[in-house]
N, C-alpha and C positions, 0 to 999 in steps of 0.2 A: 217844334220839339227841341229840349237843349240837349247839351251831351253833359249826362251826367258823372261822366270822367269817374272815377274811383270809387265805390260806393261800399261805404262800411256799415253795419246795420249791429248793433249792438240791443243787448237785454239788459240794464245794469240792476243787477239783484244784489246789495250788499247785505253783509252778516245781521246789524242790527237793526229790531225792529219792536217798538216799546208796544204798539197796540195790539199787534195779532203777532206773539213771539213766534221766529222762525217760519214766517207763513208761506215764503217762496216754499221751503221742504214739505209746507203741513200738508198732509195728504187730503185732496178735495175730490171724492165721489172717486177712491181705489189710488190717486196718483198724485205724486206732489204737484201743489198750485203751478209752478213754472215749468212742469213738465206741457200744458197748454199752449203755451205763448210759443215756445218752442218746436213744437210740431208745426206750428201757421208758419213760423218763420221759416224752417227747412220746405215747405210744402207749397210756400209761396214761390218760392226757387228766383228771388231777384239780385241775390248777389250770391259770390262765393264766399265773400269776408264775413260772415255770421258770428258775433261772439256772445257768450254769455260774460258781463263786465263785473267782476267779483272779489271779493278777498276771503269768501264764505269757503271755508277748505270741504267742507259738507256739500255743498253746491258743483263744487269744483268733482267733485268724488262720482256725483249722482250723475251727472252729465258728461265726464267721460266712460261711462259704462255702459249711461241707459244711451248715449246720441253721439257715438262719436265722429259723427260729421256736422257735429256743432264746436267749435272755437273756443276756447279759453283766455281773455283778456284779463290778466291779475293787474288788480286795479290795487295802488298805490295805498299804505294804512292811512297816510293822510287827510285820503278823499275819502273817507269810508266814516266820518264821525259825523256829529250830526248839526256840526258847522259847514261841513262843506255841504255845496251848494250843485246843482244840476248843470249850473254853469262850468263849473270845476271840472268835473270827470266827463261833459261833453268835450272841454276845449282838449283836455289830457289824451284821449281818443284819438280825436281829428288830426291832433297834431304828429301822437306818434306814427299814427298808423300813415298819415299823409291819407286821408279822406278828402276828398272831392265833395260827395257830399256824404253825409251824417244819418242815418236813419235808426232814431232809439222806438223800440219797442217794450210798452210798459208790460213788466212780469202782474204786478197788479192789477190788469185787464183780461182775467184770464179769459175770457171766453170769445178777444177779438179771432178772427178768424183770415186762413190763407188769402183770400178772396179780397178783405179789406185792404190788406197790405200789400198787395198786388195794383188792388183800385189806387192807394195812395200817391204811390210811386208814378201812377201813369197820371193823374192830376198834377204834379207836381215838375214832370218832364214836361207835360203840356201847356205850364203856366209860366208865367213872367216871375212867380215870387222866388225867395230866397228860402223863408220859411215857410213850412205848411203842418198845421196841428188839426189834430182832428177834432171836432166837437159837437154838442147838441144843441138845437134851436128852437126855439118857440116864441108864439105869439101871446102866449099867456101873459093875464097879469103878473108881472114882475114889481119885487119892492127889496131894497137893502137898508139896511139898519131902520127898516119903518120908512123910510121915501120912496115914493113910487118911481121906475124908472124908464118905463113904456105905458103910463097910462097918467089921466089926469082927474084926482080924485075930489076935481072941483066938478066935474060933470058928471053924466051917468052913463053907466056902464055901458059900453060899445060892443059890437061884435068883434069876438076876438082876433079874427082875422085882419083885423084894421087896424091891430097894435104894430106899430116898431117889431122886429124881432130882435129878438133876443140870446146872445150865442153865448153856452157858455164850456168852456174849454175841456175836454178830459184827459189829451196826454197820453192817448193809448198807442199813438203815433204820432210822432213827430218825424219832421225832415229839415235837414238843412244844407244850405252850401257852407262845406267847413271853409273855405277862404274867406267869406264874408263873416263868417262866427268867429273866425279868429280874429280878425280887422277891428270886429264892436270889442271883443273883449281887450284889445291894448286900447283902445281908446275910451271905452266907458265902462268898462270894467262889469262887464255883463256882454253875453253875447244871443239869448234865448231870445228876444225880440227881433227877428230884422227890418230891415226896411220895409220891405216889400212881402205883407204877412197875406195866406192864403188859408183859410176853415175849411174844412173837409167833413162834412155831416156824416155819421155813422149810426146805427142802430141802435138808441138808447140801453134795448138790453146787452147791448157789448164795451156797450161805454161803463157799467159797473167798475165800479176800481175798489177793492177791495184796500180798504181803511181799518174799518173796524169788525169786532167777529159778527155782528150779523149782516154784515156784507158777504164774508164769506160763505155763511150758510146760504146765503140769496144763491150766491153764484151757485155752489154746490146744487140746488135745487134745480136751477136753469142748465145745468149739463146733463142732469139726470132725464128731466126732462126732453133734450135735446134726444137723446138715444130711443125716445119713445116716439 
């Protein structure tokens, strides 16, 4: 087990968002979208430094009213265009708050759960990595741009269990040691990769990450759902 010295856990929801306008606010099944991610995180109870990371004065409004044992980290205009980079407002965090380690939770995931982020943290004390992202796997035939990338389509089709797995990333949780993320970013100017990366499989229907509107309405369905 390491010591995970400082541990900051931020939500970064900023103001603009060109595909589902305002969607952290938009109300999904009675309540706004990051009103979700928000309760796992308070409910999860792994740190006391919880912030929502924002410059949304609406966001800032809603969450000192509806959670006010939720955090307010007013994140910089600069980091909030849509040049900056995940790398930006991670290293910005880390370094003010003096984070140990870094644990962002995507508002976008709405329907990850206390339980996950709970799981996360304790995978992530009990491994050797620096970074740890959560993600989905499968044995499925996999192909990008039309090339196959776990399967060989000189032959015939195999049992799928026999393919390579295939992981691919969702971001609903991340962790990291902020001294190593800040180390990569003076020196390679990016600090999201580290050395020593750990996957954390989570439940595809929580891995949804709301992009586009009829991601939303998915999610929307699957919480309604949930209550039945």
């Amino acid at each position: 087990m390491k010591d995970l010295g400082k541990i900051v856990l931020h939500i970064p929801a900023r103001e603009g968002s060109k595909r589902v306008p305002r969607k952290n606010l938009k109300e999904m099944d009675g309540s706004p979208m990051i009103s979700y991610v928000i309760k796992a995180v308070l409910e999860a109870h792994v740190t006391e430094n919880c912030f929502v990371n924002t410059d949304d004065r609406g966001i800032i409004e809603y969450v000192k009213a509806s959670f006010p044992k939720m955090g307010i980290y007013l994140r910089d205009k600069e980091l909030c265009n849509d040049k900056a980079q995940s790398d930006d407002f991670n290293s910005d965090i880390i370094r003010k708050l003096g984070a140990d380690t870094l644990i962002m939770v995507n508002p976008v995931c709405p329907l990850i759960e206390a339980a996950d982020i709970k799981n996360a943290v304790e995978k992530y004390r009990s491994s050797d990595c620096d970074t740890l992202i959560t993600a989905c796997s499968t044995h499925m035939q996999t192909f990008c741009d039309g090339i196959p990338v776990n399967i060989k389509t000189t032959e015939g089709l195999q049992p799928s269990q026999n393919n390579p797995i295939i992981t691919t990333l969702n971001w609903a949780i991340t962790i990291w040691d902020g001294r190593k993320f800040l180390k990569r970013m003076e020196k390679l100017g990016f600090g999201v990769w580290g050395e020593k990366l750990e996957f954390m499989d989570i439940d595809p229907e929580k891995a949804i990450k709301v992009s586009y509107e009829k991601d939303f309405l998915l999610c929307e369905k699957m919480l309604k759902l949930r209550k039945l």
